[in-house]
C-alpha positions as CSV (number, residue, x, y, z in Angstrom):
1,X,-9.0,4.8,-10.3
2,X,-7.1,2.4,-8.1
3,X,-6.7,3.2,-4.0
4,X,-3.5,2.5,-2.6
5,X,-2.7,1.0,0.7
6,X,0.6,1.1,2.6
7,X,1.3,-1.5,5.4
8,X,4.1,-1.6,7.4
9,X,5.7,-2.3,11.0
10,X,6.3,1.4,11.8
11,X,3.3,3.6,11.8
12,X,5.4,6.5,11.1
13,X,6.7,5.2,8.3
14,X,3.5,4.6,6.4
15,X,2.4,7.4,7.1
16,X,5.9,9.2,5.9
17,X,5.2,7.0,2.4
18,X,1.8,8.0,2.5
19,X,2.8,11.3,2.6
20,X,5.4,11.1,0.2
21,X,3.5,9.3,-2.3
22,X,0.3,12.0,-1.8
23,X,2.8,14.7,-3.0
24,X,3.3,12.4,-6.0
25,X,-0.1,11.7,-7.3
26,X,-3.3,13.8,-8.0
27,X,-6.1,14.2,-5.6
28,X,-8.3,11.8,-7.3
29,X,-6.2,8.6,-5.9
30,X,-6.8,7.6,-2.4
31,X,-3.8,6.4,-0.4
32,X,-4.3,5.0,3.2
33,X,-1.7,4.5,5.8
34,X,-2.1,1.2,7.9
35,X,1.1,0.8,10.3
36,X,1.6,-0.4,13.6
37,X,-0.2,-1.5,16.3
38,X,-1.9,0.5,18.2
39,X,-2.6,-0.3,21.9
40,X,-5.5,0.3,24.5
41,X,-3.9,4.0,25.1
42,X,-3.7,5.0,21.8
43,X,-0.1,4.8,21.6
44,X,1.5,2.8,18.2
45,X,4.3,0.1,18.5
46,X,6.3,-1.8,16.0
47,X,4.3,-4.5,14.3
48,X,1.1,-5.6,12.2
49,X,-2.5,-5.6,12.7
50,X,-5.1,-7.8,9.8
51,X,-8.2,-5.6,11.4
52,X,-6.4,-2.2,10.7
53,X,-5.1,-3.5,7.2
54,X,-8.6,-4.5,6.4
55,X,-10.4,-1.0,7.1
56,X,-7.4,0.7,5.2
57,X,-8.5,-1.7,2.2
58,X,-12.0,-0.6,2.5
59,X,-11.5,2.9,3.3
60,X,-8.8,3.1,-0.3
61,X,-11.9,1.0,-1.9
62,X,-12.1,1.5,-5.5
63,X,-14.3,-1.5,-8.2
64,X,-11.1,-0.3,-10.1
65,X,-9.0,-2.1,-7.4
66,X,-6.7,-1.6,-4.6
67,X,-3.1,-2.3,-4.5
68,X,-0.9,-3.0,-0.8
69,X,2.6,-2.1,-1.1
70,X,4.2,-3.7,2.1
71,X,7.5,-3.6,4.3
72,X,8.3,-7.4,5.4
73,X,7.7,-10.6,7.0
74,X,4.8,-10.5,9.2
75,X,3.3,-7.4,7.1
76,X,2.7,-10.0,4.3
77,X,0.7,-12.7,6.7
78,X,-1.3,-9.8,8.6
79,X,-2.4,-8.5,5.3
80,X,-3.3,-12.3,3.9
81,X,-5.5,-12.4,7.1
82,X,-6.9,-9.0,6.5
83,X,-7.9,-9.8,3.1
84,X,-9.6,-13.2,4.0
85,X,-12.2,-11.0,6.3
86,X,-13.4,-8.8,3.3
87,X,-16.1,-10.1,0.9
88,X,-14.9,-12.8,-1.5
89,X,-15.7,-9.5,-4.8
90,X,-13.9,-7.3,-3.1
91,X,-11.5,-9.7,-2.0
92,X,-10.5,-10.4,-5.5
93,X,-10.1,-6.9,-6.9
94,X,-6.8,-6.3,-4.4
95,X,-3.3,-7.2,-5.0
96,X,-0.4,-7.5,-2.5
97,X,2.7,-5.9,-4.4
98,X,6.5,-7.0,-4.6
99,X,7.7,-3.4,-5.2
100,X,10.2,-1.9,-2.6
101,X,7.8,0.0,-0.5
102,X,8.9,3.9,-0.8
103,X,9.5,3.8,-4.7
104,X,7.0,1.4,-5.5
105,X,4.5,3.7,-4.0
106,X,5.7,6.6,-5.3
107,X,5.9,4.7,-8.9
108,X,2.2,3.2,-8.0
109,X,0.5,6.6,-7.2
110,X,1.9,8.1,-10.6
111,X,0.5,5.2,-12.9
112,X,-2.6,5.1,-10.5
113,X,-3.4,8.9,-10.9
114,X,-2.7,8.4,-14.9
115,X,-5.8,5.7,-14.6
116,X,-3.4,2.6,-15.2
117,X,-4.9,-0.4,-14.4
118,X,-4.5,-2.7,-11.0
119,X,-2.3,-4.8,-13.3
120,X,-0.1,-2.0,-15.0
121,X,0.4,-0.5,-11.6
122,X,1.3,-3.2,-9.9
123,X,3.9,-4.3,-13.0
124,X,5.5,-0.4,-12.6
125,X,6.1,-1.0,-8.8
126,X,7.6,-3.7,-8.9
127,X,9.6,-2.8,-11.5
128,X,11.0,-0.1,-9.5
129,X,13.1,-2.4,-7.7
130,X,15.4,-2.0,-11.1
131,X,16.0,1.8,-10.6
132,X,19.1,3.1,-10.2
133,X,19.7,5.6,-7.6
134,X,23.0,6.5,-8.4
135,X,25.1,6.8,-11.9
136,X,27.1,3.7,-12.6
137,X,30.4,5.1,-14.0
């Protein structure tokens, strides 16, 4: 079963969609928060951090595949340079998503905990950018 990891510029907030997208999903899937930075005292800041992002992908670990749903801008280039420092195998089994991060999680942990593949998880993120929230009359 795919792991899913959450990366954005608010700690709070991936750990909030980690949260959310826990309730969502069966035990079996393993969803890690990596948000923030955190400083010499422990306390978290707004912003991005490759080393963090790179445990979170080894600690979600699966051969089935990981999957990062992330916020914005610099999320995306901290999470390139996190994957460039794991193994070129493992490297390879991990996919950086396109799917708005709160329903595309909560869209990936469902298909993840039904044993979809990397692929056919990623593909139901992202297309949960098309949802419709409210009724068009």
């Amino acid at each position: 079963m795919i792991g899913l990891v959450i990366v954005s510029h608010s700690h709070r907030l991936a750990q909030g969609v980690q949260e959310l997208a826990d309730q969502m999903s069966t035990d079996d899937i393993t969803i890690v928060a990596a948000g923030g930075l955190m400083d010499e005292h422990g306390a978290f800041h707004i912003g991005t951090d490759a080393v963090r992002i790179a445990q979170a992908i080894q600690e979600a670990w699966s051969e089935d595949g990981v999957l990062i749903l992330l916020d914005m801008g610099s999320a995306v280039l901290s999470t390139e340079v996190a994957l460039e420092m794991l193994p070129p195998a493992m490297r390879e089994r991990c996919r950086m998503s396109n799917a708005p991060l709160v329903e595309g999680a909560i869209v990936a942990a469902l298909e993840a905990s039904l044993g979809r593949s990397l692929e056919e998880v990623n593909q139901a993120a992202e297309a949960a950018s098309r949802l419709q929230k409210i009724a068009q009359e």
